[in-house]
C-alpha positions in Angstrom: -153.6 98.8 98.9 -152.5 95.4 98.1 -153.6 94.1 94.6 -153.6 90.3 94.1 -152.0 88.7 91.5 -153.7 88.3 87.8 -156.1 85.2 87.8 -156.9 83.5 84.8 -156.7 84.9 80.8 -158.9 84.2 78.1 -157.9 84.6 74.1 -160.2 84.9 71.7 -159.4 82.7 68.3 -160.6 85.6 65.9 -157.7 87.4 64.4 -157.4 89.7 61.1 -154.0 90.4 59.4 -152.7 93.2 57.9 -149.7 93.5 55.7 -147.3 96.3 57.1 -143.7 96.9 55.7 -140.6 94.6 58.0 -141.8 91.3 56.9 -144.1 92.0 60.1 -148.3 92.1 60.1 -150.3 93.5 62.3 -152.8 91.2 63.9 -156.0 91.8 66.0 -156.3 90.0 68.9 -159.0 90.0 71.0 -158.4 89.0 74.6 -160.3 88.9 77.9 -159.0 90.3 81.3 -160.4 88.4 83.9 -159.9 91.1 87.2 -159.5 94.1 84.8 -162.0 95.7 86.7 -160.4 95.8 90.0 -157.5 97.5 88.8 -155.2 94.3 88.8 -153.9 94.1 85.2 -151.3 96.1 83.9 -150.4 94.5 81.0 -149.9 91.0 79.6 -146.8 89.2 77.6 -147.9 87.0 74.7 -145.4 83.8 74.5 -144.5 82.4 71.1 -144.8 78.3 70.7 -141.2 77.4 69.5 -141.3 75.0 66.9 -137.6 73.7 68.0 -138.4 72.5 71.4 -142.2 73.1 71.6 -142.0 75.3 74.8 -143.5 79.0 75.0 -141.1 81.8 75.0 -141.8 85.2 75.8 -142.4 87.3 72.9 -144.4 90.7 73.2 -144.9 92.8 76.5 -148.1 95.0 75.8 -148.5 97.5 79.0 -151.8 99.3 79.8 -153.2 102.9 81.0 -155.8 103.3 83.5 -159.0 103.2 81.8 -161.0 106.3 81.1 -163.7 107.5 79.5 -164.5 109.8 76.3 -168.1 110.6 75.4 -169.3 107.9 77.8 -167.3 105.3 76.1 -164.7 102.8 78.5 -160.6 102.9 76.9 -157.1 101.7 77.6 -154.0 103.1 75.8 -151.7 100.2 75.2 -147.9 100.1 73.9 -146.1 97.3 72.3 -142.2 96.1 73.1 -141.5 92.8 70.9 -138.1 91.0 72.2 -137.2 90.4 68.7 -137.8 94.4 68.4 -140.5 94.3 65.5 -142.7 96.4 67.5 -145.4 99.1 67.4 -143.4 102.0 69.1 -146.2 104.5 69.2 -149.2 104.2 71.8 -152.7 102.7 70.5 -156.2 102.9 72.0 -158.2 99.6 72.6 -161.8 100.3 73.8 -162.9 98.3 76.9 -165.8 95.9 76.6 -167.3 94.7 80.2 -170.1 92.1 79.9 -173.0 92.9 82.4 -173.1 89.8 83.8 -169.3 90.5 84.7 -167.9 93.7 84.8 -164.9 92.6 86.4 -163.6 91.3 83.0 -163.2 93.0 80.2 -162.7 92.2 76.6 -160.1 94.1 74.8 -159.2 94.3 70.8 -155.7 94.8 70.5 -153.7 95.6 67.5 -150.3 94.2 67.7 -147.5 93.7 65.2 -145.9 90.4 64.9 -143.7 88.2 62.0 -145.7 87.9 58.9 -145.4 83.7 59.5 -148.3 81.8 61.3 -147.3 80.9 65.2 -148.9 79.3 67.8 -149.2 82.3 71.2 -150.6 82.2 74.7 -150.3 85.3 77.1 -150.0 85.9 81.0 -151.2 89.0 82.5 -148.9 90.9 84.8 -149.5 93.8 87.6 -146.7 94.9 90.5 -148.0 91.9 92.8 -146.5 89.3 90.0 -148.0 87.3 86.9 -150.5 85.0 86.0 -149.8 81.4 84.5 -149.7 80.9 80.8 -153.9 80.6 79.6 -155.2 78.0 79.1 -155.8 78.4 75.4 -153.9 79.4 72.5 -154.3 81.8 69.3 -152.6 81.1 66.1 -151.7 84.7 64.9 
């Protein structure tokens, strides 16, 4: 079957920080997958504002499982590949939140590591059908 390609992408503005070793933190950011539940999101790539020229650049890939279940309760595992290579290299588990009113979407808290320094990030969802634009709004992480 065909899938169509990723719609639109909400981010959430909450965000916590924790202090890892690297001059790296990891951050929580909570994003919602419009489509995630038709099977059309693999993954998404969060893009970094540059201060230098004010365009987004591609920073992080983060590529999903298919969801399943564990005593009754919806997950994704999710791995992290930075460009700059300041990654998580191990897989991590983000339960999957679907609002009754739209199970479609889903709302995902993901744990990603990222430079210690405050930037400016947007993301595009991907699947094998192509990528979504850059959404509409933007997290400082």
């Amino acid at each position: 079957m065909l899938r169509s390609a990723p719609r639109a992408l909400a981010l959430s503005l909450a965000l916590l920080s924790i202090s890892v070793l690297g001059g790296c933190t990891l951050k929580e950011l909570p994003i919602k997958l419009v489509g995630f539940g038709y099977g059309n999101v693999d993954g998404v790539w969060l893009w970094q504002l540059s201060p230098s020229d004010g365009h987004y650049v591609r920073t992080c890939r983060v590529s999903f499982s298919n969801s399943y279940y564990r005593q009754g309760v919806e997950y994704v595992s999710y791995t992290e590949y930075c460009l700059s290579g300041d990654a998580n290299k191990g897989e991590l588990e983000a339960q999957v939140v679907r609002s009754p009113s739209d199970p479609t979407s889903a709302t995902l808290q993901l744990v990603i590591t990222l430079p210690e320094a405050l930037s400016t990030y947007r993301a595009s969802s991907f699947n094998s059908a192509g990528e979504s634009p850059l959404s509409s709004s933007s997290v400082q992480l």
